[in-house]
N, C-alpha and C positions, 0 to 999 in steps of 0.2 A: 726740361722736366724729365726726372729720370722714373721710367713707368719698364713693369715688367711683363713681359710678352705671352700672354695665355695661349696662343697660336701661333703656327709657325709664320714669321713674317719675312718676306724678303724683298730688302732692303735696294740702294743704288752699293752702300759699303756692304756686302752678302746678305746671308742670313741667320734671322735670330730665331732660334729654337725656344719651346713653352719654357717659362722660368728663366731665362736669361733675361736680362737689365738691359735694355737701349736710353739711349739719352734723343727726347725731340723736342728741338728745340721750338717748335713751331708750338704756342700754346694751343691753337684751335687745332689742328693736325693731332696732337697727345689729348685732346677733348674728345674729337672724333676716336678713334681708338678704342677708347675709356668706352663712349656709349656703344657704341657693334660688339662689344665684348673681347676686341681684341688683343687688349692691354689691359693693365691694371696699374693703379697709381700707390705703389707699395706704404708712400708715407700714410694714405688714405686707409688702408686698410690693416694699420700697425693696431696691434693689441692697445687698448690703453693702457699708463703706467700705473699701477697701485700707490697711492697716497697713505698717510697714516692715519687720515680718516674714514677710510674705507675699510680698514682690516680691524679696528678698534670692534672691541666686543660689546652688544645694544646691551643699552640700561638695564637697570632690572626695573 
């Protein structure tokens, strides 16, 4: 799972600084993370995409 690093984290391969992308493979390992606030899981917290039912202008 590729999650991005809110804190600095360091690693057995160095370290990853806030904002940089680590890949853990480990699902519960990227869980933990996730909850201590020390990651974030960037797919998780991607904008949603705008549909063409949501921009449509309401009835009259």
């Amino acid at each position: 799972m590729k999650l991005t690093a809110r804190i600095t984290l360091h690693t057995p391969k160095g370290v990853v600084q806030p904002g940089e992308s680590i890949e853990i493979k480990d699902k519960d390992e990227a869980a933990y993370l996730i909850s201590i606030g020390a990651a974030a899981d960037p797919a998780a917290s991607a904008a949603p995409v705008a549909t063409d039912e949501a921009v449509q202008p309401p009835e009259a």
